[in-house]
C-alpha positions in Angstrom: -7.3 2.3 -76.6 -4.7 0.1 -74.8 -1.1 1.3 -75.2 1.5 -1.2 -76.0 5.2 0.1 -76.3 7.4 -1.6 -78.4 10.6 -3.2 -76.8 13.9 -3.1 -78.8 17.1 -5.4 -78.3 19.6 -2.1 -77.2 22.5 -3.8 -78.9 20.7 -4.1 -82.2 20.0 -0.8 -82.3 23.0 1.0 -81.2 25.0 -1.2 -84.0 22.9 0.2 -86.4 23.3 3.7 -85.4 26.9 2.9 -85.2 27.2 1.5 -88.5 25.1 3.8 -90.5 25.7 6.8 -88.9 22.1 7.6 -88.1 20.3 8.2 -84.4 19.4 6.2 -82.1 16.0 6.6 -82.7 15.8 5.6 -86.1 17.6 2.8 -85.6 15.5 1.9 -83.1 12.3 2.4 -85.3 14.7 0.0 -88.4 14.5 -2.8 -85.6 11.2 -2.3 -84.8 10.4 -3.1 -88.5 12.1 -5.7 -88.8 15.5 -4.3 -90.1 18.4 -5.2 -87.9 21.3 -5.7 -90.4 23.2 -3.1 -91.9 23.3 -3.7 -95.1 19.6 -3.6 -95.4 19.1 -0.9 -93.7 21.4 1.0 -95.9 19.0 -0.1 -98.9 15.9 0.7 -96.7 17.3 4.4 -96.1 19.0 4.8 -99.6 16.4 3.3 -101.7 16.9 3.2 -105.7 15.3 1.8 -109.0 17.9 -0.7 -109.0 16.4 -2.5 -106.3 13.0 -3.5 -108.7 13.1 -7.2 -109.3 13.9 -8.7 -112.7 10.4 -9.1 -114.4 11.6 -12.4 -115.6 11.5 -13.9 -111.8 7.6 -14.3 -112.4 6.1 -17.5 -113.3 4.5 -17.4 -116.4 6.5 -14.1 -117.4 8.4 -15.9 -120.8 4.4 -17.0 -122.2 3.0 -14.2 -121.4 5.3 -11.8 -123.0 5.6 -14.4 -126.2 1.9 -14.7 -126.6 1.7 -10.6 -126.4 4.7 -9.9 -128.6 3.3 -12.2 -131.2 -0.3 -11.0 -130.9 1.3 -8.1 -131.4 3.1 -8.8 -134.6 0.3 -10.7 -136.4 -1.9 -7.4 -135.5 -4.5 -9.8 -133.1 -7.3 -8.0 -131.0 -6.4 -8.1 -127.2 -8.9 -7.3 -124.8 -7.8 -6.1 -121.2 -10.1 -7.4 -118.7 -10.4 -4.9 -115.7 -11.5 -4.8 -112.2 -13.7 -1.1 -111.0 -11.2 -0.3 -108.1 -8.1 1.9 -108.0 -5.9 -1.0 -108.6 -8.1 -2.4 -111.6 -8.1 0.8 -113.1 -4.5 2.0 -113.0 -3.8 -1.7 -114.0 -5.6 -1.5 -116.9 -4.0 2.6 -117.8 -0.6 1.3 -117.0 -1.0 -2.1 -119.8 -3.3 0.1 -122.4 -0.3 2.8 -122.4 2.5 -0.5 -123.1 0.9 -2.3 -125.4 -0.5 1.1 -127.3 3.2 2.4 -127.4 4.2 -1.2 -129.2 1.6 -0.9 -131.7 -1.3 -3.6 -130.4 -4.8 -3.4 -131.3 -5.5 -3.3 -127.7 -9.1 -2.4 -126.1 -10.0 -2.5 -122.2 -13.4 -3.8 -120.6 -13.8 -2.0 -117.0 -16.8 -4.1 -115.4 -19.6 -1.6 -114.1 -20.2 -2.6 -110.6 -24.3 -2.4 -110.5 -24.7 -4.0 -113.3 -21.8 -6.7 -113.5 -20.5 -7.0 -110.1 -17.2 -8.2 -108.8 -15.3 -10.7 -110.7 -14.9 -11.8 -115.0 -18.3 -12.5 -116.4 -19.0 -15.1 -119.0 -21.1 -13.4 -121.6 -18.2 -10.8 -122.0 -15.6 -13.3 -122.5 -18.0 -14.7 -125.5 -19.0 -11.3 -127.1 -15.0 -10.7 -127.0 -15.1 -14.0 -129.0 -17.8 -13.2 -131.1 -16.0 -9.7 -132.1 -12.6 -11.4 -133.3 -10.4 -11.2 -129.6 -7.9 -13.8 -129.5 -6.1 -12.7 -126.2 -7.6 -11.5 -123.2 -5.6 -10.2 -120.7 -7.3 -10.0 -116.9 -6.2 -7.4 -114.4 -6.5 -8.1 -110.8 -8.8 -10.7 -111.4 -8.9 -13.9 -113.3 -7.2 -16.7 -110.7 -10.3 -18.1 -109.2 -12.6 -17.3 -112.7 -12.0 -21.3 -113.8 -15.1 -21.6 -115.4 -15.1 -18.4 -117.3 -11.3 -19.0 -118.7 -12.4 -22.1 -119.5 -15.2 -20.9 -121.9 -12.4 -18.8 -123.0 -10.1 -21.3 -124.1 -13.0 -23.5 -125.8 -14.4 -20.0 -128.1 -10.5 -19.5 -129.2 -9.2 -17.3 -126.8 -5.8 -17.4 -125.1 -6.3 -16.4 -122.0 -3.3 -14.8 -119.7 -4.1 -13.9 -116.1 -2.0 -11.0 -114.3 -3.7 -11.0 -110.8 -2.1 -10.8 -106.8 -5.2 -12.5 -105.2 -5.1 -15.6 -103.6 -6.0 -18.6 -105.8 -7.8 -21.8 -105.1 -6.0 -25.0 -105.0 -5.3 -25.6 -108.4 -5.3 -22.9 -110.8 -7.5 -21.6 -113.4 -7.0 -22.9 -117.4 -5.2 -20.1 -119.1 -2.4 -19.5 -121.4 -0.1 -17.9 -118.8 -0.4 -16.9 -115.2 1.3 -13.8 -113.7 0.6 -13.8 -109.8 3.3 -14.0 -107.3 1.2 -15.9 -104.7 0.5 -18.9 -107.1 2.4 -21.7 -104.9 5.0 -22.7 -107.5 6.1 -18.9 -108.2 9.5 -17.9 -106.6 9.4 -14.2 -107.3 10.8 -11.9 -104.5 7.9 -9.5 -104.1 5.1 -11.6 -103.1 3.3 -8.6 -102.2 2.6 -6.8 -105.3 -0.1 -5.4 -105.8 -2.6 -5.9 -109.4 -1.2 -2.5 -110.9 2.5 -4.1 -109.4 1.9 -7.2 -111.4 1.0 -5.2 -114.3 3.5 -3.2 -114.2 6.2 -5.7 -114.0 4.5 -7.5 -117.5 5.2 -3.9 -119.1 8.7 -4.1 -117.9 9.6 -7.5 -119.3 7.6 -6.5 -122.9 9.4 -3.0 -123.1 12.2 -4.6 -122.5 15.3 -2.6 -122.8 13.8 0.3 -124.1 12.4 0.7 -120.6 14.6 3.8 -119.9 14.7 5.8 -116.4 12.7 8.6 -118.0 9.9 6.1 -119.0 10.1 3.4 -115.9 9.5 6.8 -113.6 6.8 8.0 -115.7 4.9 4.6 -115.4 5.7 4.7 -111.5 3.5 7.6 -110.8 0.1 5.3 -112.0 1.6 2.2 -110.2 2.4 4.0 -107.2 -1.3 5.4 -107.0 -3.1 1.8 -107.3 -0.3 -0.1 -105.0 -0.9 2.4 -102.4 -5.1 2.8 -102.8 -4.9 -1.1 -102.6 -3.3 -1.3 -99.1 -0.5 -3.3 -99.7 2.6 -3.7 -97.4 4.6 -0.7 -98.4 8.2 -3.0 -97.7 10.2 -4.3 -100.2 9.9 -3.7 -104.0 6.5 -1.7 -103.2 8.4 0.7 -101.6 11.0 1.1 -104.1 7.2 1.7 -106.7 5.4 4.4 -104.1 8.9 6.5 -103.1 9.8 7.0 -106.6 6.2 7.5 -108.1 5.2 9.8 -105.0 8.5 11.9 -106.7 7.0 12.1 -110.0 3.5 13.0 -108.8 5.1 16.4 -107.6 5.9 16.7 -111.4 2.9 15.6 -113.3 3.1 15.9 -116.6 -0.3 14.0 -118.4 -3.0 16.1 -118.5 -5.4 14.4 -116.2 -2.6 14.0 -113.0 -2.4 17.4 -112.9 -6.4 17.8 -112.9 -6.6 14.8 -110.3 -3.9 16.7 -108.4 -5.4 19.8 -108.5 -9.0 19.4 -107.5 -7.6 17.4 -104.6 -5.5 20.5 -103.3 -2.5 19.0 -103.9 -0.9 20.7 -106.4 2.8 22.0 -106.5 4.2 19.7 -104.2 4.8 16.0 -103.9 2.0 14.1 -102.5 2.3 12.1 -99.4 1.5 8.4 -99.5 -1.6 9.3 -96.9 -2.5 12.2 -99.7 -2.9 9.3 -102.4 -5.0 6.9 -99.8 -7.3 9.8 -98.4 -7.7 12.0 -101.0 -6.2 11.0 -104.8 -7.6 7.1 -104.0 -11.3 8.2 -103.1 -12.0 10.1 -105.4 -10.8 7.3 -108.3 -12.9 5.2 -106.5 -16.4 7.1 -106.7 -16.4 6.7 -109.8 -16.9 3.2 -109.8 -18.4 3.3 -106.8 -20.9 5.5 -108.1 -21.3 6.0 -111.7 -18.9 4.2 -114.1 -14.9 3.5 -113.5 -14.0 4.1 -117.1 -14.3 7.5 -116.5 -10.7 7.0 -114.4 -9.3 5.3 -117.6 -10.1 8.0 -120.0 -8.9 11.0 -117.3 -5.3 9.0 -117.0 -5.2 8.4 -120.7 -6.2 11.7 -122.3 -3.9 15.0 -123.5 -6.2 17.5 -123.9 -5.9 19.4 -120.4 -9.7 21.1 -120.8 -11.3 17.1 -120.7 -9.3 16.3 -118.0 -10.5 19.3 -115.8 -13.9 18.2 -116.9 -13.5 14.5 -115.9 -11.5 15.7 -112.4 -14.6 17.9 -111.4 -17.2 14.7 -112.2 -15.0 12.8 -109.5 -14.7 15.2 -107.5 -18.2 15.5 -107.7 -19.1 11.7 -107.5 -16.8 11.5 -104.2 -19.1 14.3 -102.7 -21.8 11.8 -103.4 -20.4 8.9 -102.3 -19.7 10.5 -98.9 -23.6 11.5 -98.6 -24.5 8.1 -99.1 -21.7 6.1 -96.7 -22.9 9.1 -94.1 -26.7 7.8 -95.0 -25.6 3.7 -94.5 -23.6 4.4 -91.0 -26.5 6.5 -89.7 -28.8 3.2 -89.6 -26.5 1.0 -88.7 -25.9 3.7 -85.4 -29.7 3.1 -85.0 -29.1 -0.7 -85.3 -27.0 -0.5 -82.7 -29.1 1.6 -80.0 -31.8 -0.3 -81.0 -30.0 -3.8 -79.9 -27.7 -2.9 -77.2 -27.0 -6.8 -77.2 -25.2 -6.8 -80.6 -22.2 -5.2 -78.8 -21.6 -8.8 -77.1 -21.0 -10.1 -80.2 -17.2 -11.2 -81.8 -18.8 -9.9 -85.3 -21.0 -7.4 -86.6 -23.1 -8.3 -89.4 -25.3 -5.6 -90.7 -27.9 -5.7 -94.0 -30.3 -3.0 -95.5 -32.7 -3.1 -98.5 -31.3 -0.7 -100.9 -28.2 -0.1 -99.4 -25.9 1.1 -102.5 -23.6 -1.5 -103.5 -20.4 0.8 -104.1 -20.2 2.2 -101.1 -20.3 -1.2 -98.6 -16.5 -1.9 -98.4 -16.1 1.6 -97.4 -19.2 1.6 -94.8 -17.6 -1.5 -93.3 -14.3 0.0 -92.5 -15.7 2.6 -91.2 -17.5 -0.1 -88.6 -14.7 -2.0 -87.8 -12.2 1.3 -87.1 -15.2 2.3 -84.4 -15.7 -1.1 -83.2 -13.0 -3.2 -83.7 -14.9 -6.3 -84.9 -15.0 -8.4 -88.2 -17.6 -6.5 -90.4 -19.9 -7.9 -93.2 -22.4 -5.1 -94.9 -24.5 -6.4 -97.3 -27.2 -4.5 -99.8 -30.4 -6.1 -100.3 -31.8 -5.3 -104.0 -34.5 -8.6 -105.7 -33.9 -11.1 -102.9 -30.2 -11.1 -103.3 -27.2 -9.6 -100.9 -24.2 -8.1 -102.0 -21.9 -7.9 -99.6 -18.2 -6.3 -98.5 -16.4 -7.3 -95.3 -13.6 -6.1 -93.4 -11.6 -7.6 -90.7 -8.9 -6.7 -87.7 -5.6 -8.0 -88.0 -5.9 -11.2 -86.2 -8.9 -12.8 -88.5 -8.5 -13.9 -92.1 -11.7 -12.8 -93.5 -11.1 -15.0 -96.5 -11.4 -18.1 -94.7 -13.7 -17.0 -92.3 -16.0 -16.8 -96.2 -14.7 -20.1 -96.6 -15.9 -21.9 -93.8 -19.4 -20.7 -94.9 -18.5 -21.1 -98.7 -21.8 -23.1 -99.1 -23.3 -19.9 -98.3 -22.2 -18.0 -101.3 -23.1 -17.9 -104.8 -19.6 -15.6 -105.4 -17.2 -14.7 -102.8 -13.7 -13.8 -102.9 -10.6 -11.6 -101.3 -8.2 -12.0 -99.3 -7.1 -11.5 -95.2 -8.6 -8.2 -94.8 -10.9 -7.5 -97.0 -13.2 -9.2 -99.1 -16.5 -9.1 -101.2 -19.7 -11.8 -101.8 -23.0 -12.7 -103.2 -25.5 -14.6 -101.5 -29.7 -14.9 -101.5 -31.3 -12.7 -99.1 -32.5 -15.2 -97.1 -29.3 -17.0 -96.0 -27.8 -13.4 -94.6 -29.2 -14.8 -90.8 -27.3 -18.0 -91.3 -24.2 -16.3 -92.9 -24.4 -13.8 -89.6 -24.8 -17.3 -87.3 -21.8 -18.6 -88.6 -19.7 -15.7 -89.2 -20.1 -15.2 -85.6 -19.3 -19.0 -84.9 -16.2 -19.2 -86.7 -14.9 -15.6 -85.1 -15.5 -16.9 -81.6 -13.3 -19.9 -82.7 -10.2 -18.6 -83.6 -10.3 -14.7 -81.9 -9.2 -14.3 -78.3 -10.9 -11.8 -76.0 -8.3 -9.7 -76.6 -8.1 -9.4 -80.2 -11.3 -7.2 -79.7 -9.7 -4.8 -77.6 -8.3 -1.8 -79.4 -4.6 -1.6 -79.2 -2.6 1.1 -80.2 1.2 0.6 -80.7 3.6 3.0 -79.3 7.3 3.1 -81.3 9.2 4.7 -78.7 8.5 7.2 -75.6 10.1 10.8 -76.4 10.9 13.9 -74.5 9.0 16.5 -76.2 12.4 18.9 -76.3 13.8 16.3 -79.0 11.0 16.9 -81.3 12.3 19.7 -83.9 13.0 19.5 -87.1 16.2 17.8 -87.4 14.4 14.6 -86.2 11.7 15.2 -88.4 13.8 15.2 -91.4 15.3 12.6 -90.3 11.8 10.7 -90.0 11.0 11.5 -93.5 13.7 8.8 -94.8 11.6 6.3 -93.3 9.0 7.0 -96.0 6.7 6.3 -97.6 4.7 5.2 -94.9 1.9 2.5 -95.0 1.2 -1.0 -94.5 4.6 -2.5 -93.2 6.1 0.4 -92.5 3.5 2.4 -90.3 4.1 5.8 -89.1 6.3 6.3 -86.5 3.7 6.3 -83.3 5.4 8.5 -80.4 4.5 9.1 -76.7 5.3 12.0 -74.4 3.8 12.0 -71.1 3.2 14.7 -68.3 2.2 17.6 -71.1 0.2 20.0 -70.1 -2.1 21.5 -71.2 -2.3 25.5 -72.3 -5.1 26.2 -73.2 -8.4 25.4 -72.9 -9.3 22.6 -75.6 -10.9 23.9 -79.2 -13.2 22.3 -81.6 -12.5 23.3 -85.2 -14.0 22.1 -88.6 -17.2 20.7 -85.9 -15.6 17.4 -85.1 -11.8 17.8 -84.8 -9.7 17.9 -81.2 -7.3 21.2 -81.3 -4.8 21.4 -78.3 -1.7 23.7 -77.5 0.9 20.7 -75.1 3.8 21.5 -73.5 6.6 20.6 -71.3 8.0 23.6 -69.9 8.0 26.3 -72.4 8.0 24.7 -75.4 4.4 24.3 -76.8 3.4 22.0 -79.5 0.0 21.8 -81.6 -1.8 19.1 -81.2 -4.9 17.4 -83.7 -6.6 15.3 -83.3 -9.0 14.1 -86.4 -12.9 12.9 -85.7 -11.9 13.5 -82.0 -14.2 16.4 -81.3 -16.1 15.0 -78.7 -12.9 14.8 -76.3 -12.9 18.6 -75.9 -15.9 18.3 -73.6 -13.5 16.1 -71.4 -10.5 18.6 -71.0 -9.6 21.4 -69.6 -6.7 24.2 -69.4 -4.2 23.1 -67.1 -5.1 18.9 -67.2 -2.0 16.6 -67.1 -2.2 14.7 -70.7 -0.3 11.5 -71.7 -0.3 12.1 -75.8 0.2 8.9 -78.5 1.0 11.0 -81.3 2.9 11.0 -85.0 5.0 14.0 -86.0 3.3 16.2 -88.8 4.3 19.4 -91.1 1.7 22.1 -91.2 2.0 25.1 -93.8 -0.3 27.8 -93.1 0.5 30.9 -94.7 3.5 30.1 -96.1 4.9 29.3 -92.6 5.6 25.7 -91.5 5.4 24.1 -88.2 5.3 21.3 -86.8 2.2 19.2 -85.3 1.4 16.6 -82.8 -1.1 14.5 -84.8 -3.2 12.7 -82.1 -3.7 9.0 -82.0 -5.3 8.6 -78.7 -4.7 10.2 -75.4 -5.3 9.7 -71.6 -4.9 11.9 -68.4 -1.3 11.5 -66.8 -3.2 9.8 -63.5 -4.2 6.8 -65.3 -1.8 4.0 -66.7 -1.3 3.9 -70.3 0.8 1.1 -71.2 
């Protein structure tokens, strides 16, 4: 990777550590995301419920809750349309668990993925009809599903969309609309994610008998699908993961203790990396997989024994789902030996007959983080390709889809990720295009790999005081990325290890201070090394417990030898 180190205006800083008392480092890492006043920062580092917007801010907030509270009341059918992912699911747990404690007849419909696919379906919305529904209520879906909210509104059915998608340029029929990005919405969070918006619909119908008890016990599923969803963790999304992270060390229903447990992270409070690499997939297999209701009926049950049972089956599923991604990447490794030529190209588009549609989004992150390039992965099944892409951070995938939208048969997402439908035979044409459209708006240097550095440290001031000190910057995520360090000159003490068969171990020093170092998937580096070399390290600061002892860690992001320029 190329190293890029961050430059800071020294006055902003040093006011900052001035005025809130804190070091210079963190004040330097406040600036570098964006915080250079004081009284934000003091919000940022002393974060509190308080700071949640009024649910009331939301366009469409006032119909939606007076459609609901009068469904409600006159004992109406609602149906909760759901989407398979994290964020679809805890959406649809977090407005089942409202509108059951206010009494509503309330049902959910999770889409299976095989057989439905991405998006709201017509025949559902006119069975729902057919057995007596009069309000359907979409969950991170719904604002580009014009046609089927139309059909909707003819059979009967009000319609209200909570979604955080982008819409198209007018918006869909419905009763009431709940999405901060709609243009004429002015609420403060326009980064929410679909369990955020759903959760700010159960605030405004609970109303104020929303205590602290019950808003925190609703945070821990909210926190889960904002932070599987990968939305910027600033803002009020912050205030949602820090405070539902806290709860998650005390789970109470029966099936987050389960989840927690047979993802080794029980008795402590998870990390916001814990929920994305290890609660997160294993919600997601079962869609991916089998069938995301499962995920509704583990967050929703009490009995302890079911919830063990239904932890173990994802747990199980996630196994699966990591044999087949493993499978996918294997030929598209081949692919690329086989066609050296493809490595000239802005974009990679890759298709396979067979290829199992729940695991594509996954396979194609998995591309770009090796190769840094736009990614489409498409499954071929009947003459028809499903397809996920992912993208780098200077390409909207969304419009790249658009460009092509004549392509598609569905398509829909958003800057960095997105999902589509198209016939088999148009996936050369869609891979011309793509290509076309990349090499139009991306830079040489947009492909190149850049890593970027927060600061450069002496190794000496990394103890624990400074770690602790870290920690107030968290949750970390989108927006607020973990702090990325660089020390240079360490040496190294020992000879390099491989442990686990594809992970970098290294003991780095400065002096005699000596620091572990990891470094994850990086395996093949040891061959590279030796006891004695001169290292330049990019590296975050991590806690390790082994054996009831902590330590600190050096968790590698990239390194290169001291000879050779870095930044």
């Amino acid at each position: 990777m190329r190293w890029q180190l961050a430059s800071v205006a020294a006055d902003q800083a040093g006011r900052l550590a001035r005025e809130l008392g804190v070091s210079p480092l963190v004040a330097r890492l406040l600036v570098l995301r964006g915080i250079t006043e004081p009284e934000p920062a003091h919000e940022f580092l002393n974060p509190s419920l308080a700071q949640l917007h009024n649910p009331f801010l939301m366009a469409g907030m006032d119909a939606a809750v007076e459609r609901l509270r009068r469904a409600i009341a006159q004992k109406e059918k609602i149906l909760i349309y759901g989407d398979y992912d994290v964020d679809g699911t805890t959406a649809a747990v977090v407005l089942l668990t409202a509108l059951g404690s206010l009494g509503a007849r309330a049902e959910a419909h999770i889409p299976h993925r095989l057989q439905e696919g991405y998006g709201m379906r017509l025949p559902v919305v006119e069975r729902a009809a057919a057995e007596g529904y009069r309000v359907l209520l979409s969950v991170d879906t719904g604002i580009r599903e014009h046609e089927v909210l139309a059909r909707g509104r003819a059979l009967g059915i009000d319609c209200i969309v909570t979604d955080h998608h982008l819409p198209k340029n007018s918006l869909p029929p419905a009763y009431a609309i709940l999405n901060p990005r709609r243009p004429d919405c002015s609420y403060p969070g326009k980064n929410l994610s679909g369990v955020g918006v759903a959760f700010k619909l159960t605030q405004a119908l609970i109303g104020p008998r929303m205590s602290e008890a019950l808003l925190r016990s609703y945070l821990k599923v909210v926190a889960i699908g904002t932070i599987a969803d990968v939305v910027p963790l600033t803002g009020e999304n912050r205030i949602i993961a820090k405070f539902g992270l806290q709860g998650l060390g005390r789970p109470v229903q029966s099936g987050l203790s389960a989840l927690l447990e047979v993802a080794g992270l029980s008795g402590r409070a998870p990390t916001a990396a814990d929920v994305a690499f290890r609660i997160a997939p294993r919600l997601n297999a079962a869609g991916r997989i089998k069938d995301a209701r499962a995920v509704i009926e583990l967050l929703r049950t009490t009995n302890p024994a079911k919830a063990r049972e239904i932890a173990l089956l994802l747990d199980e599923l996630n196994g699966e789902r990591q044999r087949v991604e493993d499978s996918i990447l294997n030929e598209i490794d081949e692919t690329l030996k086989c066609q050296p030529e493809l490595s000239a190209r802005y974009t990679q588009v890759f298709a396979g007959q067979g290829w199992h549609r729940g695991v594509l989004g996954i396979v194609a992150q998995r591309v770009v983080e090796r190769l840094n390039r736009p990614t489409l992965v498409i499954g071929v099944e009947d003459g028809t390709g499903q397809g996920s892409g992912r993208s780098i951070p200077n390409f909207h995938l969304l419009n790249a889809l658009t460009a092509s939208q004549d392509i598609f048969e569905r398509f829909g997402g958003h800057r960095a990720a997105a999902g589509f439908t198209l016939p088999s035979e148009r996936i050369g044409e869609l891979s011309s295009r793509f290509e076309e459209y990349a090499r139009s708006v991306l830079s040489v240097e947009d492909l190149e790999p850049l890593l970027r550095v927060d600061t450069e440290v002496d190794l000496d001031q990394m103890g624990w005081p400074v770690y602790e000190e870290l920690k107030r910057l968290e949750p970390f995520g989108l927006g607020n990325p973990t702090p990325v360090f660089l020390a240079r000159n360490l040496r190294l003490a020992f000879a390099p290890r491989v442990v686990g068969e594809k992970h970098l171990k290294l003991k780095v020093g400065k002096g005699a201070k000596l620091f572990d170092a990891v470094g994850w998937n990086q395996g093949e580096q040891a061959r590279l090394l030796e006891s004695g070399d001169s290292l330049d390290l990019a590296f975050t600061l991590s806690e390790n417990t082994y054996q009831g002892i902590a330590s600190l860690q050096m968790i590698i992001k990239d390194l290169h030898s001291s000879l050779k320029g870095s930044t």
